[in-house]
C-alpha positions in Angstrom: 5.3 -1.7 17.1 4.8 -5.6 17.3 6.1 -5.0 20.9 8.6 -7.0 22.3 7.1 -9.5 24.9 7.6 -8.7 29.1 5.5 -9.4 31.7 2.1 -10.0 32.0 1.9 -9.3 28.5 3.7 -12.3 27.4 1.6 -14.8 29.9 -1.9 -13.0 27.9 -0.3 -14.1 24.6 1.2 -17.3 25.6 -2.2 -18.1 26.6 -4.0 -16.9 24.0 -0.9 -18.8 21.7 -1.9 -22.1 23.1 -5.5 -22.0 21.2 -4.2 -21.8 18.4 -2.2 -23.5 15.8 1.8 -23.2 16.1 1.8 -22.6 12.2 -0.6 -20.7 9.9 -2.2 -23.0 7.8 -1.4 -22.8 4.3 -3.1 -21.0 1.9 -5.1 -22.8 -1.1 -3.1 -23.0 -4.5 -4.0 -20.4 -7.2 -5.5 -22.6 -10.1 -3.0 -22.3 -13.1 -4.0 -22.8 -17.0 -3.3 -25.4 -18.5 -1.4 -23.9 -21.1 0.7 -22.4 -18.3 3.6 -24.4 -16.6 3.0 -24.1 -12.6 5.4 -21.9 -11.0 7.6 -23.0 -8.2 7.5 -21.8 -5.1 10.5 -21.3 -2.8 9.8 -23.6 0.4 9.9 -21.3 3.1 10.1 -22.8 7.2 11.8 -22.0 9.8 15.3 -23.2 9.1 17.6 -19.5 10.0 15.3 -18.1 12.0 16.2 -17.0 15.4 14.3 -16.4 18.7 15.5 -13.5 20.8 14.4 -12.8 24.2 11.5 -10.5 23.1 11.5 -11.0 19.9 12.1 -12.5 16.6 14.8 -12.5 14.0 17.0 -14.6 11.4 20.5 -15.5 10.2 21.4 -13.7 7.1 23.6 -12.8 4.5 24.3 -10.5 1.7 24.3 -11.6 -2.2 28.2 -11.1 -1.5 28.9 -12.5 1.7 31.4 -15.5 1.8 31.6 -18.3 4.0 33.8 -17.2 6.1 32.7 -13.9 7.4 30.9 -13.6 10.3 27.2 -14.4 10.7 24.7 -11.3 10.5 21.1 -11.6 12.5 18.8 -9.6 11.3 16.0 -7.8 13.3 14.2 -4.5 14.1 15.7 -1.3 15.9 13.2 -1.0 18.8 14.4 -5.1 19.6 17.8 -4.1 21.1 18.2 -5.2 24.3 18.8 -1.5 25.8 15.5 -0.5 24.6 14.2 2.1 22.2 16.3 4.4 20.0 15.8 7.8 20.0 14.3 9.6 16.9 17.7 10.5 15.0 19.5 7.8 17.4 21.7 5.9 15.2 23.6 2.6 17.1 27.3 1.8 15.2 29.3 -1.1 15.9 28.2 -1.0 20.5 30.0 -4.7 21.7 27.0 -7.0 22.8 26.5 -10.4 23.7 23.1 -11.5 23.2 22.2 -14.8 22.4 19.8 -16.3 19.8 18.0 -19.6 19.7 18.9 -21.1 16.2 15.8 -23.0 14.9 16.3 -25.8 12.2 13.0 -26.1 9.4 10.9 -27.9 11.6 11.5 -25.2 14.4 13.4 -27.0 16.9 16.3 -25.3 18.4 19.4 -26.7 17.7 21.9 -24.3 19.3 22.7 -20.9 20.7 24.3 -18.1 18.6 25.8 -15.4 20.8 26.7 -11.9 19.2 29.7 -9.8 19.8 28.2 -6.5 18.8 25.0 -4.4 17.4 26.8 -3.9 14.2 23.6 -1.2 13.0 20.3 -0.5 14.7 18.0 2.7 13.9 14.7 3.0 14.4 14.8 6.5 12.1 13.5 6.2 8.3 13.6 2.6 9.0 13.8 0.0 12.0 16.1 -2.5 11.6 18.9 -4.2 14.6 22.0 -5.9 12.7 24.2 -8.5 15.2 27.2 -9.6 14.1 28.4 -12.8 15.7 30.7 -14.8 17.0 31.0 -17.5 14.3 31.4 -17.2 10.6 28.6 -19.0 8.0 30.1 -22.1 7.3 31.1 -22.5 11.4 26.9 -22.3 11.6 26.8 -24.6 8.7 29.5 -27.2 10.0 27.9 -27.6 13.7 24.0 -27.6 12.8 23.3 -27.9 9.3 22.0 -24.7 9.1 22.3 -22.2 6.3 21.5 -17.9 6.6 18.9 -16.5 4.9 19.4 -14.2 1.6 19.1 -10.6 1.4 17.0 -10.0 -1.7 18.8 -6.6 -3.6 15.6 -5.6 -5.3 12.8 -3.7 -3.8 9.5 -6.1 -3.4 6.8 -5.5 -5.9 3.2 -5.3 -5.2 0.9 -8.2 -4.8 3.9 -9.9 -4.6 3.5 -13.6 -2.4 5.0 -13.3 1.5 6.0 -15.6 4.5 6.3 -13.8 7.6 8.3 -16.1 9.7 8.3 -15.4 13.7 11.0 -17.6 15.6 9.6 -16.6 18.6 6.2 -18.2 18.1 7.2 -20.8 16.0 4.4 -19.1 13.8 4.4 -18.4 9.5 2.1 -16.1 8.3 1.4 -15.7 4.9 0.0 -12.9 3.1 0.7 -10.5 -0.5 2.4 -7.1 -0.3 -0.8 -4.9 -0.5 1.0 -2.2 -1.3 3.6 0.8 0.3 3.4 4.0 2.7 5.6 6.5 2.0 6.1 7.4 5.4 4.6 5.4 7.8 4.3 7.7 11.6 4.4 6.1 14.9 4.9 8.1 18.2 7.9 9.8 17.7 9.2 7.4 14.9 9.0 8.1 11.2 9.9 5.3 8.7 10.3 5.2 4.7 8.7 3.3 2.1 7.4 0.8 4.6 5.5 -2.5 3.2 2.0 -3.0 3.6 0.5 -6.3 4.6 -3.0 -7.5 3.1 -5.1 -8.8 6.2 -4.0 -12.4 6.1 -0.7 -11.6 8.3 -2.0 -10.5 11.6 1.2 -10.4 13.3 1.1 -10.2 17.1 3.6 -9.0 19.7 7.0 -11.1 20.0 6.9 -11.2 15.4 8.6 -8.0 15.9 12.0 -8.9 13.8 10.8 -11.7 11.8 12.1 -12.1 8.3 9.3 -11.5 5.4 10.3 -13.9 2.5 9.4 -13.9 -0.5 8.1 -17.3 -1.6 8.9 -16.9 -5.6 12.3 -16.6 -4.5 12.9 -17.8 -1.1 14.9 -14.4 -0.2 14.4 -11.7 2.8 12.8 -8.7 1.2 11.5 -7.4 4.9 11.4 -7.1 8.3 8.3 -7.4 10.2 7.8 -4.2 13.0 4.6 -3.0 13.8 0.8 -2.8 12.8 -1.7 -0.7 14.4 -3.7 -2.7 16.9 -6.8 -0.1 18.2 -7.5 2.7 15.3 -5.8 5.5 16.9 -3.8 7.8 14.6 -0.3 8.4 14.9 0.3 7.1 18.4 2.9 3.8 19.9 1.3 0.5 18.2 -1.0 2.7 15.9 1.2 3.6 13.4 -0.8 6.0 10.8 -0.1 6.3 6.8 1.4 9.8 5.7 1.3 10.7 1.7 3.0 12.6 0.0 1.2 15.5 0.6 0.6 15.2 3.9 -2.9 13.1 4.2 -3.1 10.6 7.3 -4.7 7.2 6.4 -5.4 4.9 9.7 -5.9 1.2 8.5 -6.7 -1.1 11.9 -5.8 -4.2 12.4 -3.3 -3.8 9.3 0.4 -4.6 9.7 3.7 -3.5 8.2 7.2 -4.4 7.8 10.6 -2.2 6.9 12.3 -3.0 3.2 15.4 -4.4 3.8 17.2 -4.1 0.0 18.3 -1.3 1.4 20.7 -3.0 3.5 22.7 -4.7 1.0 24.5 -1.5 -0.7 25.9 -1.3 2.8 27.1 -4.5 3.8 31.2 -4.6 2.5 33.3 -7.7 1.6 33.7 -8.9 4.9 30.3 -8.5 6.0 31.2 -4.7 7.5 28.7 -2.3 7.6 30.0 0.8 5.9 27.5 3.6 5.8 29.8 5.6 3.3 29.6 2.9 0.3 27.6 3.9 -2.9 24.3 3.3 -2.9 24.0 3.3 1.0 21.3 5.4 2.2 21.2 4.0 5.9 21.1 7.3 8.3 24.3 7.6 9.5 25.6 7.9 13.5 
């Protein structure tokens, strides 16, 4: 995993942090015919991003939520503050009251969200921590001006442009979706359909949970969660590729993130989390 950050571990990387810049710089526009009109690109900061204790994380919604349901934060499974899921360990609707610093597009905080339960966190097939909290969308809105994050619906295509934005570093990495793992195998952990980063996003510790947004459309299409840091195969922070029939790929130094399209089939009007709704596929408790 992108480990969350304790100990000694966060002083090495706040050192090594301070060397370098606090944003990626960005990359050099793609020349474009002249016969061609220019596409537009979403502009993509920091504005609903979130910094957790360990990690990092945003405010988001579904295509359907409304303003007045409660906020949803979005991050990975092996974030929650009591630790690591078990393989097979799904987390339902457990009361929590973390707290998030709300960053605004330049990446200042602005405010504190707190949570009020772990509305879904796995880290089976997928891993991905949803919060609800404490105050509805247009509460967040109201008080700082901020607005959540959209859930993209469709799965992201390959090659496709990416952000990955960590509220915790105050760091954007962009990069392309190099392509997909079918299962991608981590200690004990297996997860599904996983995106593959091209080399550009060399996400670090303390990224764990950042949103990856697409910058066509400005929408969440990811979540960022681990890469494999030494070339081992298979182990914790080495995750290994697994193809369909059964061949191991190890790619160091390459990073990956867990589809998140596959939330919105389960998020009901009211921003509930209902595992039972067509088209959910979320392992259930």
């Amino acid at each position: 995993m992108n480990k969350p950050l304790t100990g000694a571990l966060l002083s090495l990387l706040l050192l090594g942090a301070a060397a370098g810049p606090a944003v990626a710089a960005p990359t050099a526009p793609t020349a474009t015919p002249p016969t061609a009109p220019a596409a537009t690109a979403a502009a993509v900061d920091f504005a609903g991003t979130v910094a957790l204790s360990n990690c990092s994380g945003s405010v988001v919604r579904a295509p359907g939520s409304g303003p007045n349901d409660l906020a949803l934060v979005l991050s990975n499974g092996h974030c929650l503050e009591s630790g690591f899921p078990a393989a097979g360990e799904v987390v339902k609707d457990r009361p929590s009251s973390r707290s998030f610093s709300l960053l605004n597009s330049a990446g200042s905080k602005v405010g504190t969200l707190r949570a009020s339960k772990v509305a879904y966190a796995t880290m089976t097939d997928t891993d991905i921590s949803i919060y609800q909290l404490t105050r509805t969308y247009a509460q967040i809105q109201s008080q700082y001006g901020i607005t959540a994050l959209t859930l993209d619906g469709a799965r992201p295509t390959q090659g496709s442009a990416i952000k990955v934005v960590s509220g915790y570093w105050k760091r954007i990495y962009s990069c392309n979706v190099d392509g997909f793992a079918y299962r991608l195998k981590e200690g004990d952990w297996t997860w599904k359909d996983s995106v593959r980063y091209t080399s550009a996003c060399n996400t670090i510790g303390g990224t764990s949970g950042s949103p990856v947004i697409d910058t066509a459309t400005g929408k969440v299409v990811a979540v960022n969660n681990t890469g494999n840091e030494d070339g081992a195969r298979c182990t914790e922070n080495n995750p290994c590729e697994v193809d369909q029939n059964g061949n191991v790929t190890v790619r160091q130094g390459i990073n990956y993130a867990q589809q998140t399209y596959i939330v919105v089939p389960c998020i009901a009007p009211g921003n509930k989390i209902d595992l039972n709704r067509p088209g959910c596929t979320l392992p259930k408790p």
